[in-house]
C-alpha positions as a printed Julia matrix, in Angstrom:
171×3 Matrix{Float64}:
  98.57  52.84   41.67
  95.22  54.01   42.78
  96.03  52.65   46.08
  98.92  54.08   46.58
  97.6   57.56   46.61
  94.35  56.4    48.64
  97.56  55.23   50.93
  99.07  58.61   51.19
  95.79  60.74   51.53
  94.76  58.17   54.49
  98.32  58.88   56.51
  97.61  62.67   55.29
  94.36  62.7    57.18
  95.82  60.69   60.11
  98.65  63.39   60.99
  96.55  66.07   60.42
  94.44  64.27   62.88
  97.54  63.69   64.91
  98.19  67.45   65.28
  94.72  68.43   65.29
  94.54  66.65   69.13
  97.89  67.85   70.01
  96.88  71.15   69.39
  93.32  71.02   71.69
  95.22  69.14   74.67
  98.15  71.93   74.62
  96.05  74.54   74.43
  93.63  72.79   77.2
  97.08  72.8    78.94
  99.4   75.38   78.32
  96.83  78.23   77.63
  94.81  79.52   80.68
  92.63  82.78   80.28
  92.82  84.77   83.73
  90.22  85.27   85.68
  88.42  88.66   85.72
  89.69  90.04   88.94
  86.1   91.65   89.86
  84.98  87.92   90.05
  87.82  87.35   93.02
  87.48  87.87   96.8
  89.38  86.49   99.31
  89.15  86.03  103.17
  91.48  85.15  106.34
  90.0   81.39  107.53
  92.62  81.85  110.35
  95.78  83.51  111.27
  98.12  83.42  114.54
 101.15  81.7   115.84
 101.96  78.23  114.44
 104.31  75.63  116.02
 105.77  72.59  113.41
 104.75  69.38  114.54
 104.74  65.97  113.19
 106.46  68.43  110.18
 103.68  70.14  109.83
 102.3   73.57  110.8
  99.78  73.67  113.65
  97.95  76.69  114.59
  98.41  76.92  118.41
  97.26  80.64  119.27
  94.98  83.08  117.29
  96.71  85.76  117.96
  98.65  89.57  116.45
 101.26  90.13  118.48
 103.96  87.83  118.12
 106.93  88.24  120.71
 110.21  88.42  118.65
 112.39  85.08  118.84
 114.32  83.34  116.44
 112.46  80.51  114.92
 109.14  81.84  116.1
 106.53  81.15  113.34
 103.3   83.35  112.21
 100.96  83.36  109.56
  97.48  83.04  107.67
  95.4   80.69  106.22
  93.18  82.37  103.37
  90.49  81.43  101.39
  90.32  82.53   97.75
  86.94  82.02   96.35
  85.26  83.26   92.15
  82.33  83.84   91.25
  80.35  83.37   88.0
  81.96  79.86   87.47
  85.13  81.75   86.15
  88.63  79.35   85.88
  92.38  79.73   85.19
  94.52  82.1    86.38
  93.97  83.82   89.11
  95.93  87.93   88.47
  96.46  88.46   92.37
  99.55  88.65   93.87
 100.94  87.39   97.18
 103.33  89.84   99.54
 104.97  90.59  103.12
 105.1   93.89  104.21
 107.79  94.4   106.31
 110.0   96.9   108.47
 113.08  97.38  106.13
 115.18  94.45  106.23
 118.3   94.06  104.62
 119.24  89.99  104.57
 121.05  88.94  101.71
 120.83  84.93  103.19
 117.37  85.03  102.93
 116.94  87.43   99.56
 114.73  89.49  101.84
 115.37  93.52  101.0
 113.36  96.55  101.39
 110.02  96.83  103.16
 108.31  94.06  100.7
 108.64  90.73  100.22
 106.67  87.75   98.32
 104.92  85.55   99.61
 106.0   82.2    97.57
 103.05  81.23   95.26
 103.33  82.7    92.14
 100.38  82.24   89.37
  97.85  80.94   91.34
  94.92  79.05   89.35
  91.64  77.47   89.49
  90.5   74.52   87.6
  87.1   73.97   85.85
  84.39  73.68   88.04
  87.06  74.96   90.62
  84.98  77.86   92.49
  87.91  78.87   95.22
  91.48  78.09   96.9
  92.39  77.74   99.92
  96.29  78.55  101.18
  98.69  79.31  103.84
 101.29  82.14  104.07
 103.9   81.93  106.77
 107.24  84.07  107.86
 109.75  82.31  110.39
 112.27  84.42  111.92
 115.15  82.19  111.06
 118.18  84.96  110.47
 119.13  87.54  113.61
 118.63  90.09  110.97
 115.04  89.41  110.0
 114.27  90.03  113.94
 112.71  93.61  113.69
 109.9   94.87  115.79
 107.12  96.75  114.27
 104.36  95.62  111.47
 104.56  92.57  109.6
 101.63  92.21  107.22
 100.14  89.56  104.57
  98.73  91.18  101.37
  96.74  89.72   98.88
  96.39  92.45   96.28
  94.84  92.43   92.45
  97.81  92.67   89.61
  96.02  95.0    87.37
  95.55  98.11   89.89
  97.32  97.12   93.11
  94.0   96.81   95.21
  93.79  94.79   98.5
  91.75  91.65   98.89
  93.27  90.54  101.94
  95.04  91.98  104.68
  96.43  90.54  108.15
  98.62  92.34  110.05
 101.26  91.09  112.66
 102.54  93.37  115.82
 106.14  91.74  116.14
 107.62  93.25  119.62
 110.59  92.21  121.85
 113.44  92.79  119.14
């Protein structure tokens, strides 16, 4: 009898064990703090026109003024970096700014647009990020001349921490 209940307060122990660890590698996981955005900065590594080969983008002239053509391709590589050692998420946000397009086909509306890279994060002992953002004209639509311009801008008040802007002409 005595050890049956030594039994039962052993497999107690064990589960509580059990969902002790569960609980530290979900919260390791799932559970992220953000990053305090005075500790991020960002900076353009390159920007231009890009041309797809071998599948992937090549940068093949540093240059802002892109002539208007369908399938032309244009862009930035950035560089994200933290300070102070901080990790997780990174509150920043990634946009177009646009003449006003209206193209259903490719959910673009308005004068904004984002920039496809929601929530991005560092890990530990992560100190920065590196990224590419890239518009292809690939609707007639989309083809407007004027200012096309890559934002990276802070969640909590809006403020710009990277900016490259595009003169798009010939449309």
């Amino acid at each position: 009898m005595r050890e049956r209940g030594f039994e039962r307060r052993r497999g107690e122990a064990d589960r509580v064990r059990v969902m002790l660890a569960i609980f530290v590698v979900a919260s390791a996981l799932g559970c992220q703090s953000e990053v305090d955005p005075e500790a991020i900065s960002a900076s353009v590594v390159a920007y231009g026109e890009f041309e797809i080969r071998g599948g992937l983008p090549i940068l093949i002239a540093k240059d802002a003024t892109i002539p208007c053509e369908q399938g032309r391709l244009f862009g930035v590589d950035y560089r994200i970096d933290v300070a102070n050692g901080e990790y997780g998420v990174l509150p920043i946000e990634f946009r177009w700014t646009h003449p006003d397009l209206a193209v259903p086909e490719s959910r673009l509306w308005g004068t904004e647009s984002e920039a496809r890279r929601p929530n991005p994060s560092l890990a530990w002992r992560q100190s920065s990020l590196t990224g590419r953002a890239l518009w292809r004209f690939e609707h007639p639509d989309e083809m407007v001349s004027g200012r096309f311009e890559f934002l990276i801008r802070r969640r909590d008040d809006g403020s710009v921490l990277l900016s490259q802007s595009f003169d798009i002409q010939g449309c």
